[in-house]
C-alpha positions in Angstrom: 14.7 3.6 34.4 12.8 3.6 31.1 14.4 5.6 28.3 12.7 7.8 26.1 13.9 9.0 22.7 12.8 12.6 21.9 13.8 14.0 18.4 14.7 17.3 18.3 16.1 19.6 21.0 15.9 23.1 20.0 14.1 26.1 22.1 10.4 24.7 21.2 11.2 21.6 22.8 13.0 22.8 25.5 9.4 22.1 27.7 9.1 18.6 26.6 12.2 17.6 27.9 11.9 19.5 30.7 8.8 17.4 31.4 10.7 14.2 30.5 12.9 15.1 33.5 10.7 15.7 36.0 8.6 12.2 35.0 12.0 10.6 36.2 12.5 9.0 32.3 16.5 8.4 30.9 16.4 10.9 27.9 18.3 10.6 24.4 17.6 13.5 23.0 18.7 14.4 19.4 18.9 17.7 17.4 20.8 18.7 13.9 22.9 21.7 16.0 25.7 20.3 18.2 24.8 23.2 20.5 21.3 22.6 20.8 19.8 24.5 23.8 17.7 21.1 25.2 20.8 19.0 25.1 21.8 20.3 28.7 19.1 18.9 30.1 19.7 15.0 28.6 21.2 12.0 29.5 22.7 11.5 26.2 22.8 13.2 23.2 23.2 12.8 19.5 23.6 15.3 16.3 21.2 13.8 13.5 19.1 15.8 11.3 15.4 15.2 11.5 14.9 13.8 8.2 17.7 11.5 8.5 15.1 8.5 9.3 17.9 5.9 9.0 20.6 6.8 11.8 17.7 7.9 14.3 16.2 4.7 13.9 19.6 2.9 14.8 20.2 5.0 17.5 16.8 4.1 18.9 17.7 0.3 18.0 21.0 0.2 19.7 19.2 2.0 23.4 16.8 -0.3 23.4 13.9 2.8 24.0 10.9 2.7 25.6 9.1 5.6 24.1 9.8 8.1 21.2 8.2 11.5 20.8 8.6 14.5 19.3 6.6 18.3 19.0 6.3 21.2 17.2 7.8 20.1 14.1 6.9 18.3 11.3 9.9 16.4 10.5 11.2 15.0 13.5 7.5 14.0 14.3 7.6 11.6 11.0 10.5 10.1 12.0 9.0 9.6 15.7 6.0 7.9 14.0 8.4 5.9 11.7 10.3 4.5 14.1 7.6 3.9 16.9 5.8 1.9 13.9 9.1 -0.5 12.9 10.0 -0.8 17.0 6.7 -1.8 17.9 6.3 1.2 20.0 3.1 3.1 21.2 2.5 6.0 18.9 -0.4 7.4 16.0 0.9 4.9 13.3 2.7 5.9 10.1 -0.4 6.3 8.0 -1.3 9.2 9.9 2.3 10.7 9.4 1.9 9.9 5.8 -1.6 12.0 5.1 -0.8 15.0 7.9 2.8 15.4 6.5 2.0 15.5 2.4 -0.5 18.0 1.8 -1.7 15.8 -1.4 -2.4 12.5 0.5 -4.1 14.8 3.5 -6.3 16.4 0.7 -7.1 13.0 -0.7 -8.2 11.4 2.8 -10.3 14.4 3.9 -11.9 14.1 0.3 -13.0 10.6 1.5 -14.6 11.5 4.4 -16.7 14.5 3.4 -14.9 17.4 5.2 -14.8 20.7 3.3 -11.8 22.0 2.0 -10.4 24.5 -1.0 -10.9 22.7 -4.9 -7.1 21.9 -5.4 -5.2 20.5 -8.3 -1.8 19.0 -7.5 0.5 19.7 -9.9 4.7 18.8 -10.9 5.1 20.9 -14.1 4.7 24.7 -15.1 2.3 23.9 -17.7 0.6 22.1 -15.0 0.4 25.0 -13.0 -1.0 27.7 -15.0 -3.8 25.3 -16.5 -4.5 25.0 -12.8 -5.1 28.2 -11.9 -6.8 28.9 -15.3 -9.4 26.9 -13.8 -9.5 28.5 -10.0 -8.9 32.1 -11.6 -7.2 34.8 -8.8 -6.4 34.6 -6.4 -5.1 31.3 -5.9 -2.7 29.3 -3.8 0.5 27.8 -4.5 2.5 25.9 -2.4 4.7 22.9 -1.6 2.7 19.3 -1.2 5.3 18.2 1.8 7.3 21.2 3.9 6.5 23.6 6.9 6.7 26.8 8.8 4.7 28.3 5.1 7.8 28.2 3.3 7.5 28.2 -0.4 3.5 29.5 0.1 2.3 32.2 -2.3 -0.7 33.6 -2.9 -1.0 34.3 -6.5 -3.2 37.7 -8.1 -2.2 37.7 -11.4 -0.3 36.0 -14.6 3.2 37.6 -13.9 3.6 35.8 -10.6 2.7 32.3 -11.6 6.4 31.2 -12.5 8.0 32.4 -9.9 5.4 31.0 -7.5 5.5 27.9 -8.8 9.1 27.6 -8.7 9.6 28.5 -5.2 6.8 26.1 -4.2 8.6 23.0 -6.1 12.4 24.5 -4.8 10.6 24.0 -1.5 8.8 20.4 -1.8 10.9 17.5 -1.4 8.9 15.3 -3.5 9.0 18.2 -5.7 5.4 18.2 -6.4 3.1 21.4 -5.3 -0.8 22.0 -4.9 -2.5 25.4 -6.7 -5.5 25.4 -4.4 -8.4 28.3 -4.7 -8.5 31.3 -2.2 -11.2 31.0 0.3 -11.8 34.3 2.0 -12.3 34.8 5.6 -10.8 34.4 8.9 -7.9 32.1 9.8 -8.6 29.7 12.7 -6.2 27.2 14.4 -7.8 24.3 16.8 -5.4 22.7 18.9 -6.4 19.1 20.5 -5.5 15.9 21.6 -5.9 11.9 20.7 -5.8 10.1 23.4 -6.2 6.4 21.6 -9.5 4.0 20.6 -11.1 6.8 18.9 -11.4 9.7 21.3 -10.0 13.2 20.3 -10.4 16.0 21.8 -10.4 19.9 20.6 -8.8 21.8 23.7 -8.5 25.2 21.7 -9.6 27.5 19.3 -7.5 30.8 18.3 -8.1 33.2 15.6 -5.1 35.2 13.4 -4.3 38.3 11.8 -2.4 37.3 8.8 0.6 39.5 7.6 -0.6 41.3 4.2 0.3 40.6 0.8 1.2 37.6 -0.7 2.9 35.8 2.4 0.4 33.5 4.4 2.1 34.3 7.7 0.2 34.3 11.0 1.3 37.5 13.5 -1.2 37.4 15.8 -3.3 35.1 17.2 -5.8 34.9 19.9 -7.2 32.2 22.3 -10.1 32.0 22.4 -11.4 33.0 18.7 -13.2 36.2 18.1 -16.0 34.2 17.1 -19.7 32.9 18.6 -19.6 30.3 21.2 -21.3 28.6 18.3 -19.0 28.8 15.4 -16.0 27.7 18.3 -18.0 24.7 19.1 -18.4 23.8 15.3 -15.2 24.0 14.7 -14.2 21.9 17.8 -16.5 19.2 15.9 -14.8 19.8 12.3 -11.1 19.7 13.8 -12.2 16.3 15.4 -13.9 15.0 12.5 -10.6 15.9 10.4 -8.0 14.1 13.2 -10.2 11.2 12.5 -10.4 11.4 8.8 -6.9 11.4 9.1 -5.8 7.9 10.8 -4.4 10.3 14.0 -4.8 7.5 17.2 -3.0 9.4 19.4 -0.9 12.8 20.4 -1.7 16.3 19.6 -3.5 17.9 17.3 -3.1 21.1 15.2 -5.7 22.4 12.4 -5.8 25.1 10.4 -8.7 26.3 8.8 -10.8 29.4 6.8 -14.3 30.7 8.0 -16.0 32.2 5.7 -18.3 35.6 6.5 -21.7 32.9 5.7 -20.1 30.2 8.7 -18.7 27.9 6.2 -15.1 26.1 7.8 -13.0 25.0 5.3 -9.7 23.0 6.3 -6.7 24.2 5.3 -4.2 21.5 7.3 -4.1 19.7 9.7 -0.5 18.3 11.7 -0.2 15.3 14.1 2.5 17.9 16.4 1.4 20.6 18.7 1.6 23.8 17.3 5.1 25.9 17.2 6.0 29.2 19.4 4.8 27.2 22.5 1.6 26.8 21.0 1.4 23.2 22.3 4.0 23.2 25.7 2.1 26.9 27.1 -0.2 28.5 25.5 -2.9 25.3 25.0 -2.0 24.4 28.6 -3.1 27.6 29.9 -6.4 28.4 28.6 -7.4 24.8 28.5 -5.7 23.3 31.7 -4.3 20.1 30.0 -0.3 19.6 30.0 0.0 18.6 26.4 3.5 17.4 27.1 2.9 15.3 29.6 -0.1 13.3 27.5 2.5 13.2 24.9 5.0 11.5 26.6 2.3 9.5 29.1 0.6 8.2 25.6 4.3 7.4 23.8 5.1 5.5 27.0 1.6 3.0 26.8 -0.1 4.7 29.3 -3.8 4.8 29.8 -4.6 8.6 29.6 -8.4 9.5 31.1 -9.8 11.6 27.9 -10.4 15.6 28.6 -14.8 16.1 28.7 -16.1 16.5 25.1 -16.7 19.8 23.8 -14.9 21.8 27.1 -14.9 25.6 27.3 -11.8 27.3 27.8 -10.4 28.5 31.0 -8.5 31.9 30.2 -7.4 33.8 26.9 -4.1 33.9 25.3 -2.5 35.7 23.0 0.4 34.9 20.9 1.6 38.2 18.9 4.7 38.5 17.0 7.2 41.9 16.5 7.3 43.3 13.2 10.5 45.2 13.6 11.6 48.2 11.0 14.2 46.7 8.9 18.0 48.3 9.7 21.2 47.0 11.6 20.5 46.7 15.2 22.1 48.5 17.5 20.6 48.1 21.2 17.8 45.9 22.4 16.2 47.3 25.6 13.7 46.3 28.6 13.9 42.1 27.5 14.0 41.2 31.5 11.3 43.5 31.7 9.1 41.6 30.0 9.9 38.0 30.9 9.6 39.2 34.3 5.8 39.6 34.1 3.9 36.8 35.6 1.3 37.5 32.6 3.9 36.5 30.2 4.2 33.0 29.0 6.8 33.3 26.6 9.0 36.3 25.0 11.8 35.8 22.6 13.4 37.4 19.8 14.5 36.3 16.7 17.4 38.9 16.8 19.9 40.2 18.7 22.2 43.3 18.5 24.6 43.5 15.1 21.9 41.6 13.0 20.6 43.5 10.2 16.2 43.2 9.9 14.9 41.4 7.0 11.5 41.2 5.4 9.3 38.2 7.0 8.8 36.0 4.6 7.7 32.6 6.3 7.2 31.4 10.2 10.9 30.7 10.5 11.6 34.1 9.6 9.2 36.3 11.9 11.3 38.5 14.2 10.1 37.3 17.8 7.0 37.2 19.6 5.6 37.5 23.4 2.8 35.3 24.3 0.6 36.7 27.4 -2.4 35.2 29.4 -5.4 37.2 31.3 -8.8 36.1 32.4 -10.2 37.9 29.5 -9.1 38.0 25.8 -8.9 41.4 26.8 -6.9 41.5 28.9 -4.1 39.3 27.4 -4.2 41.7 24.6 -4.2 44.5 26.4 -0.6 42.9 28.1 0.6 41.9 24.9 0.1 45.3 23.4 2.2 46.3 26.9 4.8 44.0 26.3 5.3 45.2 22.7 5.4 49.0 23.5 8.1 48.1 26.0 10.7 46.8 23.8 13.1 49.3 22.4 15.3 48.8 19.6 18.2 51.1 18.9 19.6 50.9 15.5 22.5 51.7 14.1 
């Protein structure tokens, strides 16, 4: 039985090791929480953080693996790539985790290759910092070089909030380095996709998002296929392509972020070598494209020859993924949950809170207070259930 190391075992990866199962592989699965929810369903298990590269590369030493993989995270995906690289394994090659994990080095390589993307100055002092956005004027962006989920990103109107931005984007960087990039204005697009090896990438998907207001960049609603022309999706298909391969990414999945402007202008924001987070990757692409990201994940970590998806494919259905916004309080009573998991429409639906927790302000992915994630024939009609699903919920507060 070959083995297969897969790092990280919380809720988003609960699929991917549910696939691992059923593709009869012995899984090692590892996670930073002893209680981790995808550790019932592996072999063995082990407690390591993510980022400690050193013990999950013994661990994979001392099994003997035959494939590592990881999703929906940015850390454990380095260390996948890491250790694939020293072991001799299959995988997208540590170059590729170096430019799509540091948002300096992915700047730099996209700069070589002619793709659009915000002017940015990277910066490691104050004084740095406000010469920078002297230059961009407001607003502007500042944010860590090397961390995820948006923490530590600010968008920045005016003088007064400089310091503070700047300090919560180092406090947030672990090479303690951040970027002050200028504000493009438009819509927010994601492109999910997939490498499947010698060249060939494919863009499977193509959402748009309504961003939470203010200074937080934080997605809480977004929409498969993209309220946008058959045209503009089809460019952007291109662009995210042209990015994955500007990027040294040989294999696995692919998840871009960019702006388009009002005038049809795509400019790349990042770009991950990880399917994207809430399911993004192990349902929701799956569902309106038809391809089981999971199991090309684990088919391509394993040296398998993977027939590429046809270039340029049109979706199959609509999904939306739409997060609750819930009034801030103690919570007393949450209502009608069952309810909505039991509706075949639904994908996904799960909340970030749970009676006796008091409501904070969102402030970064990690931080959002649940979301349901629905499917229709129409964008329309996955909306319409989403909007369903929402209504549904009742929360009692103290």
């Amino acid at each position: 039985m070959q083995k297969i190391l897969i790092i990280n075992s919380g809720w988003e990866q609960v699929d991917l090791i549910k696939t691992a199962k059923k593709m009869g592989l012995y899984i090692i699965a590892t996670d930073a929480c002893r209680d981790a929810p995808g550790f019932l369903l592996a072999d063995e298990t082990a407690v390591v953080e993510p980022r400690d590269i050193v013990n999950l590369f013994n661990l994979a030493l001392d099994n003997r693996i035959d494939a590592v993989v990881a999703d929906q995270c940015d850390y454990s995906y380095y260390a996948s790539a890491y250790i694939a690289e020293r072991l001799g394994l299959p995988g997208s090659g540590l170059a590729a985790a170096q430019n799509t994990t540091n948002k300096k080095w992915m700047r730099e390589a996209c700069e070589k290759s002619g793709i659009k993307q915000p002017r940015y100055i990277p910066c490691k002092t104050l004084f740095e910092v406000k010469r920078a956005v002297e230059k961009f004027s407001f607003p502007c962006i500042v944010k860590p070089v090397d961390n995820r989920g948006n923490f530590g990103v600010n968008r920045v109107d005016e003088t007064a909030q400089v310091e503070s931005a700047y300090y919560e984007a180092i406090a947030c960087s672990y090479a303690r380095e951040c970027l002050v990039e200028e504000f493009i204005e438009g819509t927010m697009i994601t492109v999910d996709g997939f490498a499947f090896g010698e060249g060939v990438h494919r863009s499977l998907a193509v959402a748009s998002k309504v961003m939470l207001g203010g200074r937080k960049r934080v997605a809480m609603e977004i929409v498969y296929p993209a309220r946008l022309s058959t045209n503009a999706i089809k460019r952007l298909q291109e662009n995210h392509t042209k990015v994955a391969m500007a990027l040294g990414i040989r294999t696995g999945c692919t998840h871009g972020e960019y702006m388009i402007t009002d005038d049809g202008e795509i400019y790349l924001i990042e770009c991950a070598n990880r399917g994207g987070g809430c399911y993004t990757s192990s349902r929701i692409v799956p569902a309106v494209s038809g391809y089981d990201l999971s199991e090309l994940l684990i088919l391509t970590a394993l040296g398998k020859q993977v027939a590429p998806a046809p270039d340029a494919e049109e979706m199959k259905a609509a999904s939306v993924l739409s997060f609750f916004k819930l009034s801030p309080g103690k919570i007393l009573s949450i209502e009608n949950e069952d309810k909505i998991r039991a509706d075949e429409n639904v994908l996904a639906f799960r909340l970030a809170v749970k009676p006796g927790d008091s409501v904070e302000s969102i402030t970064n992915d990690a931080n959002r207070h649940g979301f349901v994630i629905t499917r229709g024939s129409s964008l329309e009609a996955a909306f319409e259930k989403a909007q369903i699903s929402k209504e549904m919920l009742v929360v009692r507060y103290e």
